[in-house]
C-alpha positions in Angstrom: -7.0 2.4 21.6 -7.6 -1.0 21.3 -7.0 -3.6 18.5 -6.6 -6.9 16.8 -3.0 -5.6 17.4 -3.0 -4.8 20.9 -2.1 -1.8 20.7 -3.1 -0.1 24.2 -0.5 2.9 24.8 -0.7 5.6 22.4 2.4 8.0 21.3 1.2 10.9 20.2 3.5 13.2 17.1 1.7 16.6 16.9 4.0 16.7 13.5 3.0 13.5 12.0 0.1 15.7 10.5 2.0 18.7 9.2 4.9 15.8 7.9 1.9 14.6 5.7 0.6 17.3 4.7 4.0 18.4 3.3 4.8 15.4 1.1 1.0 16.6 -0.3 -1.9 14.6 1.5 -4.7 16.8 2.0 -8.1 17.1 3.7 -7.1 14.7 6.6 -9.4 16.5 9.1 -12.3 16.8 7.1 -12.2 12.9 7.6 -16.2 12.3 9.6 -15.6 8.6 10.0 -17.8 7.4 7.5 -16.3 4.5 6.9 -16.6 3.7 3.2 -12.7 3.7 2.5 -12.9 0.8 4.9 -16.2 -0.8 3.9 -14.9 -0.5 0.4 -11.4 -1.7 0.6 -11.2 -5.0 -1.1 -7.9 -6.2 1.4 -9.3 -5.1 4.7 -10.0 -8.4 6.1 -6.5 -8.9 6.1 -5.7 -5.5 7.6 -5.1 -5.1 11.3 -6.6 -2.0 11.1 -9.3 0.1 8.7 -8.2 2.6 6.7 -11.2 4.7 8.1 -9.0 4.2 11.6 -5.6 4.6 9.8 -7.0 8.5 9.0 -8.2 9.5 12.5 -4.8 7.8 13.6 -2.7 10.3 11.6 -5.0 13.1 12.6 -3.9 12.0 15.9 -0.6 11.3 15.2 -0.7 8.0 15.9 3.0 7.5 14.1 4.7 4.7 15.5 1.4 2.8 15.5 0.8 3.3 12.3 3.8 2.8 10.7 4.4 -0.8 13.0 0.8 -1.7 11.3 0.1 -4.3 8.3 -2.3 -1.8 6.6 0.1 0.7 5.5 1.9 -2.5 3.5 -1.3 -4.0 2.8 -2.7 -0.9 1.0 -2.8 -1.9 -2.9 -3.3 1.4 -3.9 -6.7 0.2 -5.5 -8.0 3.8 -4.8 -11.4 2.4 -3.9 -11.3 4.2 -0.8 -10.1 7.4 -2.6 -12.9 7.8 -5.2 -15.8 6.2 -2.5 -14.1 9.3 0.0 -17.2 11.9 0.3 -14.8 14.7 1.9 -12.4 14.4 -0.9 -9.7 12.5 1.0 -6.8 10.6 -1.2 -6.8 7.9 1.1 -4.7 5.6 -1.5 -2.2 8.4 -1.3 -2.1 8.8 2.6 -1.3 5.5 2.8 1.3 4.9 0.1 2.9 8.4 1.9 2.9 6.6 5.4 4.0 3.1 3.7 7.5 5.0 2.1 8.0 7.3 5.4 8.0 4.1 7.5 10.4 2.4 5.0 12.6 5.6 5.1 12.1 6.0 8.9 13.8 2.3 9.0 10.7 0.5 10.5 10.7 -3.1 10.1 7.2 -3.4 8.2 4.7 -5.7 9.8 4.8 -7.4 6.4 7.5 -8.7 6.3 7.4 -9.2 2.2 5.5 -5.8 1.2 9.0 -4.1 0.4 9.6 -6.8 -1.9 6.9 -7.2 -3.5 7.2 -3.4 -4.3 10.4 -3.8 -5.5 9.4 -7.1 -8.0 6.5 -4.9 -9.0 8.3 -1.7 -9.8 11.3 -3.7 -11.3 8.7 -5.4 -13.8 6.6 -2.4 -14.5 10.1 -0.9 -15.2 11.3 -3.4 -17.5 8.0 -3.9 -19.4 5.9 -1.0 -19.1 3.4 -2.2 -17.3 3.0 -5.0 -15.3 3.1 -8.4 -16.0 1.1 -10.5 -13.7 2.6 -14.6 -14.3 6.4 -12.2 -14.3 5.6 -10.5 -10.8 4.2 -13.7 -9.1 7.2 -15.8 -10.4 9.8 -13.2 -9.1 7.7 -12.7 -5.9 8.0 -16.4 -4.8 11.4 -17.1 -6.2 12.8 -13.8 -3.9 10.5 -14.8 -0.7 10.7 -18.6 -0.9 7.0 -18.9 -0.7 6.0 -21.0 -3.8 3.1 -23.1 -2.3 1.7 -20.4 -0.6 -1.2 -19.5 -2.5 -1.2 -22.4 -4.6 -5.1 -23.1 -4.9 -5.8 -19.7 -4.9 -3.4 -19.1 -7.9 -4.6 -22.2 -10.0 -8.5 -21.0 -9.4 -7.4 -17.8 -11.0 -5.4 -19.1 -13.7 -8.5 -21.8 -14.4 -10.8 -18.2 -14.5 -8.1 -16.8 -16.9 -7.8 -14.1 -14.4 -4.1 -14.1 -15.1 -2.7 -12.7 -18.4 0.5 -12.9 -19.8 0.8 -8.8 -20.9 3.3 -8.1 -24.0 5.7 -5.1 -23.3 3.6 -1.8 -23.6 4.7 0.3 -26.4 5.7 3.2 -24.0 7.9 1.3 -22.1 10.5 3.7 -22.3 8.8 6.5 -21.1 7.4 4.4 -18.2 10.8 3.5 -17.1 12.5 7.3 -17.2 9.4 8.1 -14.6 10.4 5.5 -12.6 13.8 6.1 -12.5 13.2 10.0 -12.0 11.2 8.9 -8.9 13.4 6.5 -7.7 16.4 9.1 -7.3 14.1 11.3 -5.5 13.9 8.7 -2.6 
């Protein structure tokens, strides 16, 4: 298989499939390549590959691949891909189940700031009960050291009032006992 990649030499896991389907993803095979997970998904330009080919990769058991790929981390978990899925497919799901058995697998993610932008987000969402977007961005770039990054993008959006300043949510506490709960499970 060839990509933006380069990936050439394929490693096939016969168990990658049956992994998956035991941490609950379903319907993998029923995938017929439509492609509207990928024509849908609003990060996919910055993907190295579709999520229509991350699916026939884990039906092929393309592990390593996938799990040395920047969609996996990419993935928002938008679930656009998930509710355009004819066949039913949780695609969001797939991928946020590849994305935390690469990270427990130890593979250096090919986004080198996805794990940390996880943790921001979760540790905000904990804290507040829902997330917070001016918190997350201002933890994000103090933790990665990227602060002018996205600078113009950032003041467009802020100019659009695209980001809100969200109060606490009033079931805060119950947000964070889920999260915890999950948290120990990893």
């Amino acid at each position: 298989m060839h990509s933006k990649s380069g990936i050439t030499n394929i490693e096939a896991d016969p168990a990658f499939k049956t992994e998956l389907e035991s941490r609950g993803v379903r319907n993998l095979t029923k995938c017929m390549q439509c492609m509207r997970c990928g024509v849908g998904c609003p990060v996919a330009h910055a993907m190295d590959f579709t999520p229509t080919q991350i699916i026939r990769m884990a039906i092929l058991g393309m592990k390593e691949e996938i799990f040395a790929s920047k969609t996996i981390h990419l993935c928002s978990a938008c679930n656009t891909c998930t509710t355009r899925c004819p066949m039913e497919i949780d695609v969001a799901r797939t991928m946020d189940t590849m994305k935390e058995m690469s990270v427990e697998s130890g593979f250096e993610p090919a986004e080198r700031n996805s794990v940390k932008f996880n943790d921001i987000f979760m540790n905000v969402v904990r804290a507040r009960g829902r997330v917070n977007e001016p918190l997350l961005f201002g933890h994000y770039k103090m933790k990665t050291g990227t602060y002018f990054d996205d600078m113009e993008i950032g003041m467009d959006m802020i100019k659009k009032r695209k980001i809100k300043f969200s109060p606490k949510a009033a079931g805060r506490d119950e947000v964070r006992k889920i999260i915890d709960r999950f948290r120990h499970k990893i």
